[in-house]
C-alpha positions in Angstrom: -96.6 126.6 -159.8 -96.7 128.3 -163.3 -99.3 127.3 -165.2 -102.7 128.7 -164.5 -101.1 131.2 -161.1 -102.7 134.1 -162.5 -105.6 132.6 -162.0 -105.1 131.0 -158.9 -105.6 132.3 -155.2 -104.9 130.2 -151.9 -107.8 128.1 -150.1 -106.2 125.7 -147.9 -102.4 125.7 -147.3 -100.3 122.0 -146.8 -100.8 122.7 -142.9 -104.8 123.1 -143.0 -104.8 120.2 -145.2 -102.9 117.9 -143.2 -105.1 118.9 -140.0 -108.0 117.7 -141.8 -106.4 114.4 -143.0 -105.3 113.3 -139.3 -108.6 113.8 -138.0 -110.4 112.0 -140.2 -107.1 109.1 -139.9 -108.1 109.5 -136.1 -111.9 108.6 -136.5 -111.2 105.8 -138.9 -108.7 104.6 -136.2 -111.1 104.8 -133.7 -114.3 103.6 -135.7 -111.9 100.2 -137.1 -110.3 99.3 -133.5 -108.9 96.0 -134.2 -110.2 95.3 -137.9 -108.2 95.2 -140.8 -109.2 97.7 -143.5 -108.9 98.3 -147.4 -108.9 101.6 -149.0 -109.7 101.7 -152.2 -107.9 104.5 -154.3 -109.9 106.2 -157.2 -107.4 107.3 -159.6 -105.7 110.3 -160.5 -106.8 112.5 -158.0 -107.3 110.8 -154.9 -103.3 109.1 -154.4 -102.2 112.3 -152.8 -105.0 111.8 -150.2 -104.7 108.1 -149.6 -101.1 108.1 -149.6 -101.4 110.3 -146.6 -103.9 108.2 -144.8 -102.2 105.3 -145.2 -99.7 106.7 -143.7 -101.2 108.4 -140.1 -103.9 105.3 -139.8 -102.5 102.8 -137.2 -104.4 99.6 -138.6 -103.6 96.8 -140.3 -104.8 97.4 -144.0 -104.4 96.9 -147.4 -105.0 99.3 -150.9 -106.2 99.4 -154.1 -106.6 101.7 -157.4 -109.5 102.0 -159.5 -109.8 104.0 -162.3 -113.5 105.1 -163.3 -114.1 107.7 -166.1 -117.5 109.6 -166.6 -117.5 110.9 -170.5 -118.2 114.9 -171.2 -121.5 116.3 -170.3 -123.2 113.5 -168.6 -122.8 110.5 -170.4 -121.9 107.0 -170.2 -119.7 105.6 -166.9 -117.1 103.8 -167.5 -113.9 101.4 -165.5 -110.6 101.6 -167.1 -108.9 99.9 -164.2 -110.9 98.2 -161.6 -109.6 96.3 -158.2 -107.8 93.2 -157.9 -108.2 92.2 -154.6 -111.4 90.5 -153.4 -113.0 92.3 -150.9 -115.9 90.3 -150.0 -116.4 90.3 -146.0 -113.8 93.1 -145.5 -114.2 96.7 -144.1 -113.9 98.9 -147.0 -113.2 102.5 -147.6 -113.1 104.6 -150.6 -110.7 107.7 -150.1 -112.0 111.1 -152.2 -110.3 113.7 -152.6 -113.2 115.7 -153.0 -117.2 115.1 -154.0 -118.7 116.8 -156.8 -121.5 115.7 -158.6 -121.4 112.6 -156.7 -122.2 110.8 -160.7 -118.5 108.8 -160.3 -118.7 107.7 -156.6 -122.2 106.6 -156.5 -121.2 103.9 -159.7 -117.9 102.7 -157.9 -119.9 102.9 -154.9 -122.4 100.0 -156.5 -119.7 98.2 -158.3 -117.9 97.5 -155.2 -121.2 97.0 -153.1 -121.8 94.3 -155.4 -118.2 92.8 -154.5 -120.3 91.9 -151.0 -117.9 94.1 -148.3 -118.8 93.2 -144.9 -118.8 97.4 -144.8 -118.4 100.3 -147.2 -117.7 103.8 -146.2 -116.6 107.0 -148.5 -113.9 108.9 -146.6 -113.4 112.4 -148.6 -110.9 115.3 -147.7 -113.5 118.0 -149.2 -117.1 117.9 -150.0 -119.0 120.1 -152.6 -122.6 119.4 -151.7 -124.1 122.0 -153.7 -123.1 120.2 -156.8 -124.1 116.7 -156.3 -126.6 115.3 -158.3 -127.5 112.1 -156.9 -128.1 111.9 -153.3 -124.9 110.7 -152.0 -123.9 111.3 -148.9 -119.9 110.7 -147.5 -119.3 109.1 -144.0 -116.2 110.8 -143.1 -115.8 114.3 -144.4 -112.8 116.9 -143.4 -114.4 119.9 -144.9 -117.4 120.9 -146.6 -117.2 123.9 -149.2 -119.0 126.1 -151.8 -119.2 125.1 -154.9 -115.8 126.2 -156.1 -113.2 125.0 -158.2 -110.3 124.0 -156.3 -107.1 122.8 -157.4 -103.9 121.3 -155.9 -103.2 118.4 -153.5 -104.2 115.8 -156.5 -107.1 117.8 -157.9 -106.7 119.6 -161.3 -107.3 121.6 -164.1 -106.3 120.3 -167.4 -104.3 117.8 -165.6 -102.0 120.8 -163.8 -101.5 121.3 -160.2 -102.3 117.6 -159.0 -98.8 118.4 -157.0 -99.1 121.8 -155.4 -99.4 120.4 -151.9 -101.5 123.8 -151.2 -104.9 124.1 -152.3 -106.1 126.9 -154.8 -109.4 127.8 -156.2 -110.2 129.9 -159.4 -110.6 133.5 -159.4 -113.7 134.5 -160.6 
C-alpha cells in the first residue's frame, strides 16, 4: 500500500472482516437450508466479497457478474455487462460490498426482479445508510457505518486499493 497511505488510517482489519463475512455465510446457510442459490456479483468491487462467500457458504449454488455504471453527478444508469444465466424461479442474492447511495443497487435490483426470481435478497458486507437516496433497504448486512469513505477489500479510490485486504477510510 503506496498510493494514497498518507491519507489512509485503518477501519476494519482482514480479521474483523472475515468475522463479518462468516456470519452473514452462516445466515444465508441457515435461511437457504436445502435450496440451491445464485449470487449475483456486481462488478469491480464486490468479487473480493463474493469470492469469500462462495467460499464459507455450504450450499449448492451458482454465480454471476454484472457490471452496472451510474455516470458523474447523477445521471443516466447504465449495464455494460449483464447476467447470462436465467434466473427465473431461483433464490437470488446480490453480494455488495458496501451501499451507498443505493442509486446502482436499486436499478440492478429491478432489472433482475424483472428476470422473475422465485426470491431476491441484497447481501452487503457494509452499509452507509446516511447516504442513500432512494429507500433501499439490504436483507443481510455485516456492518452498518457513518458516512465515510472506506477503501480496501475491493472498494477504491481512483481504482487503488481494491486489494488491501484491510479496510481504510480517509483522513479528514
Amino acid at each position: 500500500m503506496t498510493k494514497h497511505k498518507e491519507t489512509m488510517v485503518p477501519f476494519l482489519t482482514a480479521e474483523e472482516i472475515q468475522f463479518l463475512v462468516r456470519k452473514l455465510a452462516k445466515q444465508i446457510e441457515m435461511d437457504y437450508r436445502g435450496k440451491e442459490v445464485v449470487f449475483i456479483c456486481p462488478l469491480r468491487g464486490s468479487v473480493h466479497f463474493a469470492a469469500d462467500m462462495m467460499r464459507l457458504v455450504n450450499l449448492t449454488q451458482q454465480i454471476d457478474f454484472v457490471f452496472v455504471r451510474a455516470s458523474s453527478r447523477g445521471g443516466a444508469i447504465s449495464i455494460i455487462k449483464d447476467i447470462s444465466l436465467d434466473i427465473s424461479g431461483k433464490d437470488v442474492l446480490i453480494l455488495e460490498e458496501i451501499i451507498d447511495t443505493g442509486r446502482t443497487l436499486s436499478f440492478l435490483k429491478n432489472r433482475l426482479l424483472a428476470a422473475n426470481p422465485a426470491s431476491l435478497k441484497i447481501v452487503t458486507l457494509l452499509d452507509k445508510p446516511a447516504r442513500r437516496e432512494l429507500p433501499l433497504r439490504a436483507d443481510y448486512i455485516g456492518k452498518t457505518i457513518d458516512d465515510r469513505y472506506v477503501v480496501g477489500y475491493g472498494m477504491d479510490i481512483d481504482e487503488v486499493g481494491r486489494n488491501y485486504p484491510d479496510i481504510y477510510n480517509l483522513k479528514n
